[in-house]
N, C-alpha and C positions, 0 to 999 in steps of 0.2 A: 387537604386540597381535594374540590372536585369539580373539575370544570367538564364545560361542553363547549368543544374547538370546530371549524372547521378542517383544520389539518392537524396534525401532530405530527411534527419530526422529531425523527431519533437518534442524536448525537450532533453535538456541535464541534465537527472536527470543519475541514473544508468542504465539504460533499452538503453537509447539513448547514453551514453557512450559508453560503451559496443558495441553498433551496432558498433558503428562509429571508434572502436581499431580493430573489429574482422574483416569489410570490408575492413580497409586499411591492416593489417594484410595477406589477402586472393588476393591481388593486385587491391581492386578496389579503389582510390582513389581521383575520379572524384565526391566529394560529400559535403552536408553542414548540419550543426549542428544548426537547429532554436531553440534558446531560447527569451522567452517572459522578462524575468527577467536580471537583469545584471551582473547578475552570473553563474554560474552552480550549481548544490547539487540536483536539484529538492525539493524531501521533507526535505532532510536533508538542503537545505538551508532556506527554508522555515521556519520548524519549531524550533523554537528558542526559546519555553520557559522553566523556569526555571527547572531543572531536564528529560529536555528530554535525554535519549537514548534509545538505539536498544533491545528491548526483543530477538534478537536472539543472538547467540553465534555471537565475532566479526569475529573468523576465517568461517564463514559465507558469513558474510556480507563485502571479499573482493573479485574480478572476479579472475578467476583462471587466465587466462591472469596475472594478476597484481596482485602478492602476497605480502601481510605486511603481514611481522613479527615483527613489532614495536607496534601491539595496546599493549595502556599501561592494561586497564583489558576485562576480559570478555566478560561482555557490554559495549560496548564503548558508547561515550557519541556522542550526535550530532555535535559537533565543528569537533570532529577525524575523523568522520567520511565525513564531508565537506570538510577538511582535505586531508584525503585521495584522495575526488575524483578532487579534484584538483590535484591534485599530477599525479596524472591518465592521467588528460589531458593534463597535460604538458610533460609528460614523452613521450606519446605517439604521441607528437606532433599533436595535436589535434585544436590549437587554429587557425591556418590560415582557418579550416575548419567552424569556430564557426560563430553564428551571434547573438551577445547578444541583447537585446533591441529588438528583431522582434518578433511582436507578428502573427500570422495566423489569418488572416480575412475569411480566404474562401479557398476552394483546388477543381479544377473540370477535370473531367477526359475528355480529347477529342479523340473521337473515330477517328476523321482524321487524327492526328497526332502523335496517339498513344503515349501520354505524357501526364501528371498532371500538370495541374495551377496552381501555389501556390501565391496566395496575402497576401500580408503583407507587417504590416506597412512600411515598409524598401521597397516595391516594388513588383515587381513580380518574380517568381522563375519559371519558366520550368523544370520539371523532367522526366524522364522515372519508379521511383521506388519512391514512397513514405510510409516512414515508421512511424506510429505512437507510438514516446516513453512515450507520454503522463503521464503516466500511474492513477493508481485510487486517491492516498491521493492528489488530488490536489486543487479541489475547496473547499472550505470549506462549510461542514452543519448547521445552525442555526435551532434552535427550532422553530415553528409556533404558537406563542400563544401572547394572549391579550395582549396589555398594553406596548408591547417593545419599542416604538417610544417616547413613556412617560417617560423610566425611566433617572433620571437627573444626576444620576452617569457615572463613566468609565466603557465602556463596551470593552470588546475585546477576538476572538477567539487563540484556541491556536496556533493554525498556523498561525496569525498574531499576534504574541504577539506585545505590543507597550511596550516598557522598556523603553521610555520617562516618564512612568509613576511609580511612585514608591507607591505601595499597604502594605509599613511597617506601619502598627498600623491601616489600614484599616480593614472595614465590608466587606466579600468577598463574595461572592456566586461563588459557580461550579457548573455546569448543566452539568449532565454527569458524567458516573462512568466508563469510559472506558478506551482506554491503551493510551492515554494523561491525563485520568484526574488522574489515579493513581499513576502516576509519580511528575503532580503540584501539586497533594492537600497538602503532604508532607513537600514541600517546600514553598508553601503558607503558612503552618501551623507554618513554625518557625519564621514569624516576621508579621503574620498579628493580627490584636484585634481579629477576629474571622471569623470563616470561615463556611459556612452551603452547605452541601455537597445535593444538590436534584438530588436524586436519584429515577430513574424509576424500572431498576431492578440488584439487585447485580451480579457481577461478580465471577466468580469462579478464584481463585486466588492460584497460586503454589508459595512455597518459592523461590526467586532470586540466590541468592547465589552467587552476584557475587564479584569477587576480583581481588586485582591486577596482573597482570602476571611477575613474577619477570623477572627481566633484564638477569640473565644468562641464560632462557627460547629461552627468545626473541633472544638472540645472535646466541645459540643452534640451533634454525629455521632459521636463517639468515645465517647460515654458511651450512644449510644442508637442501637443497631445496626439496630431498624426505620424510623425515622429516615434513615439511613443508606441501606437499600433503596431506601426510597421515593423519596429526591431522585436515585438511579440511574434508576430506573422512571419518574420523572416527566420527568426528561430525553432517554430513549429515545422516552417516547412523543411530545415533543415534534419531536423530530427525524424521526419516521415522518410528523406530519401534512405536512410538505414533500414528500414525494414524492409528493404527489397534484398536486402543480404541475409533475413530469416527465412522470406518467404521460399525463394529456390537457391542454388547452389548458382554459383558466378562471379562476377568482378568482382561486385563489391564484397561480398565473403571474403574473399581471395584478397583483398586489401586490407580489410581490416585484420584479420588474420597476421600478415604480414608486419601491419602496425602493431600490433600487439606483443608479437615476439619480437621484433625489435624492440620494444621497450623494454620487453623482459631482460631481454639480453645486455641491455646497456646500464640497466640497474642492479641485474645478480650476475656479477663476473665469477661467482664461486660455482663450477661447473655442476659438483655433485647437487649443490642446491638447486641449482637455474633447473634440473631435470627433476627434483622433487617438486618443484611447482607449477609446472608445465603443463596445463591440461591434456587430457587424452581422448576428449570428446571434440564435437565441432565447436565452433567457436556462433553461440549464439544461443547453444541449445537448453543453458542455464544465460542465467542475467550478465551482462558485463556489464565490470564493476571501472567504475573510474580510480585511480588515484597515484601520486607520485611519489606518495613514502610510504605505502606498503612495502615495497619489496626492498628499499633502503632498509628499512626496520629488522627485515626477518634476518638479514646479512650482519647485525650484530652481535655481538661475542656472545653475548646472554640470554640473546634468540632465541628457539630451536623450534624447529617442524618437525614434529614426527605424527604417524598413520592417525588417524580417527579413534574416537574415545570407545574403549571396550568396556571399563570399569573403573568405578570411584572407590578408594581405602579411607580408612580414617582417616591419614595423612595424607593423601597425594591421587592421579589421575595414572591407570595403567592404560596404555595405548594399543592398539591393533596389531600390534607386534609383542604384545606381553612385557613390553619395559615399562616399569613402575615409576612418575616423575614424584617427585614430592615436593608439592606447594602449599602456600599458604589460603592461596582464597580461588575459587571458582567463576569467572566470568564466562555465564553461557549467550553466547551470541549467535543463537541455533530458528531464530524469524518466528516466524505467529502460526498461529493455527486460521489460516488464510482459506481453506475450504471447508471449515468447519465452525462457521460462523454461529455467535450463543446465541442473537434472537432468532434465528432459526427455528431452534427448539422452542420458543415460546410463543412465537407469532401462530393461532389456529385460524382455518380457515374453515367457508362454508360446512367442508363433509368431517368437521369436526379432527383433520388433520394435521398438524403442525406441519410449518416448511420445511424442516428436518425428514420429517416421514415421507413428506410427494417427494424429496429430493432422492432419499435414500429408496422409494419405489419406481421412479421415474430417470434419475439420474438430475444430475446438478443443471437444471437450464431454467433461463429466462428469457422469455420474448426479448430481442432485444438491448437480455442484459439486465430488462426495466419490470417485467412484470408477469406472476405466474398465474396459472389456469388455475380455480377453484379460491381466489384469491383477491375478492373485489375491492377495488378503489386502494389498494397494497402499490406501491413503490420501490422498486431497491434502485438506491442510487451506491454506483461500482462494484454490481452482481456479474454474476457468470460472464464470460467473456465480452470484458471490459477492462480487463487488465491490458499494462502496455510492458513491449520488452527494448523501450526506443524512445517512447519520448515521456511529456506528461500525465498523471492518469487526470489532472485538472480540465483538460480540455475534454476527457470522452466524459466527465461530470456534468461540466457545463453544458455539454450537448445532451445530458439525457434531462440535466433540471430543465429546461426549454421543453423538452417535451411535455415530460410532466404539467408543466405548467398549463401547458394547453389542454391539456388529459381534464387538471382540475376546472380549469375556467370552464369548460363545458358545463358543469352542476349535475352531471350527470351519477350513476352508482354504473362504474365500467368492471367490464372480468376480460379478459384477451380470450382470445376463443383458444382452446389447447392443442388443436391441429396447428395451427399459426405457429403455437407455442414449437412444437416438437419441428416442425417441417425448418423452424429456426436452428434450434440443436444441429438439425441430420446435417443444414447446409452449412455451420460451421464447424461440425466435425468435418467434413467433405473438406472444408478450403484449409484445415491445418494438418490435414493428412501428411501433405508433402515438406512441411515446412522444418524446418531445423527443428524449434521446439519435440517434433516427435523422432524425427530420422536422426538426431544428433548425436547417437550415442550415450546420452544420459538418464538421469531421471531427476523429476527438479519438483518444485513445492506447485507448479503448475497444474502439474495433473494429479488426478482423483487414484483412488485407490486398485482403478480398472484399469488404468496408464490414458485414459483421456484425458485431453487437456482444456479443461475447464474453465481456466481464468485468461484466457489470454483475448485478445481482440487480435484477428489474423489481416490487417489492414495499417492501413494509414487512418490518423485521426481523422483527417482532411475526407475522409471517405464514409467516416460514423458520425461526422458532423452532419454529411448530405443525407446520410438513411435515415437521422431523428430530425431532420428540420421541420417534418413536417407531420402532427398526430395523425396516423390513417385507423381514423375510426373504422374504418368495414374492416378491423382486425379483431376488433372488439363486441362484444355484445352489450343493450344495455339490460341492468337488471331493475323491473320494472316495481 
């Protein structure tokens, strides 16, 4: 393979969907859709274990472009949602654009030719606009501690579940208490011999609530497309009035809070447990997690909670207290490597430095979120603080493919000017100073190695919808 595109994007998870409906959509159609896997979903292909779905509402998690009114409940599960963005791609005629099986070896920017290289297994690509839809849940995170290469059991992450394997009547251990592990341990719990849950530090946990969506609902949105809009809209904006409980301390904190141990309370009547799982941080400062048979589950006879993982034996996981458990198979449900994104390392730009190296001399920013200095006609869709601790990251997507979009319709060769770039950083270091995220007492997969927090959007969607609606070119330079 060796083409010459106008655009190249890179992954067909939803980020990179989405690009690639809204550019044709806008008339640009001269473009290709790189995926590494032989599918599309991204993480929804990806993660396949038992009891996976979406903590956000489903009417959410579809693009406005492309409305379902058929999820069958609330949260949808991960197949619907894989589902779905198939469905996506083929409605929208997306496949002639696709290249499944190519994975990106390398992307370098040539200032003669004012185009981007893209290598890949498949060959080489020529673009004028390359967009990264990568996005964070992608590589997966393992623990760092003694003894792993020793143990003689089934080990396996949750984003690579192996379901060649069957764990009925097995010793399990989960590492990890976060929004994968509290969705398997559940499920683990009803046909493993026992399951030992090491835990580092508990999560703050809201009731789920979720259920089915009756069918005369579904028909009702399907026959009445403002309808339709509006229970998407009404749902976004319910999910913005919660981040006013991250951003300072007050009611709604003080409420949800409340909520929260009340439900702890009414699910783990076992006292010495209910105080093992109790967080001791603020309540926001990591992710809360939804769900209503988490804490049912761990109150099982065959349960047990004990401290975070110190070391793996051949036989079993020793815990932060030095008790040795002995199980049969290894379930790490420990999240991705979210700030250390792999084309990073491979994407070079003008001064001949990988995004990897400006990040790690400059610190992890994006104008925006969308686009870095030294870096022309480059793209990240769901870069630096663009993450959400509240609602969907789909909506601050869609808000940045609009941009972009207009970025490319220009025809222009753009770079953001690097003042622009930085003076962004300082002002949302500035507005998350105060916020839970940092005062909260914890430390979370948000922030960088420095304790900045890096991935977060410190707003309402409602609020990064109105700062991308419109390309302001005098941020940019062009290059001539």
């Amino acid at each position: 393979m060796a083409e010459s595109v106008r655009v190249c994007i890179v992954g067909a998870g939803f980020s990179g969907i989405a690009a690639a409906v809204s550019l044709r959509r806008s008339g640009i159609t001269d473009l290709v859709l790189l995926e590494r896997a032989d599918a599309v979903g991204g993480t929804w292909r990806d993660n396949t274990y038992p009891g996976c779905a979406c903590d956000v509402q489903s009417r959410l998690y579809e693009l406005a472009v492309a409305p379902w009114p058929e999820w069958s409940s609330r949260f949808a599960g991960q197949g619907e949602i894989r589902d779905y963005l198939e469905r996506v791609v083929e409605v929208f005629g997306l496949e002639p654009h696709l290249r499944l099986g190519t994975t990106v070896e390398g992307a370098a920017w040539s200032d003669a030719e004012h185009r981007w290289r893209v290598s890949t297994t498949q060959g080489e690509i020529s673009c004028e606009v390359l967009i990264s839809a990568c996005g964070g849940l992608t590589e997966p995170l393992f623990a760092e501690v003694e003894g792993v290469s020793d143990f003689e059991g089934t080990t396996m992450h949750t984003a690579r579940w192996d379901h060649g394997v069957d764990l009925t009547g097995r010793r399990v251990a989960v590492v990890g208490t976060g929004a994968s592990a509290i969705q398997v341990v559940p499920e683990l719990a009803k046909t493993a011999a026992e399951v030992v849950v090491l835990q580092r530090t508990p999560p703050w946990i809201m009731p789920r609530r979720n259920r089915d969506i009756p069918r005369w609902y579904r028909s009702a949105l399907a026959g009445a497309p403002p309808l339709h809009r509006g229970s998407r809209t009404l749902a976004a904006w319910s999910r913005d009035l919660q981040v006013r409980s991250f951003m300072r301390d007050g009611l709604f904190r003080r409420l949800g809070r409340r909520m929260a141990l009340r439900h702890l309370a009414q699910q783990v009547p076992d006292p010495a447990l209910r105080e093992r799982v109790t967080p001791a941080y603020d309540m926001g400062c990591k992710r809360i997690l939804l769900s209503d048979d988490y804490y049912p589950a761990l109150g099982l006879p065959y349960v047990t909670v004990t401290s975070a993982l110190r070391s793996v034996t051949a036989h079993g996981v020793v815990d932060a207290d030095g008790v040795e458990h002995e199980v049969d198979a290894i379930v790490w449900a420990t999240g991705f490597k979210v700030l250390d994104p792999p084309l990073a390392k491979l994407v070079v730009g003008r001064d001949g430095r990988t995004l990897a190296e400006a990040w790690r001399d400059r610190g992890m920013t994006a104008y925006r979120g969308t686009t870095v200095a030294g870096f022309p006609n480059f793209y990240i869709l769901m870069g630096p603080h663009t993450g959400l601790g509240h609602s969907s990251v789909l909506l601050m997507a869609e808000a940045q493919v609009e941009y972009i979009v207009s970025a490319v319709a220009s025809g222009d060769t753009l770079e953001v000017d690097d003042r622009r770039q930085q003076e962004f950083g300082t002002h949302m270091e500035s507005r998350l100073a105060g916020t839970v995220w940092q005062t909260g007492g914890c430390a979370s997969w948000y922030q960088g190695p420095d304790g900045r927090n890096v991935a977060l959007w410190p707003g309402s969607t409602r609020a990064f919808r109105r700062l991308m609606r419109d390309f302001d070119r005098d941020s940019y330079r062009t290059l001539a």
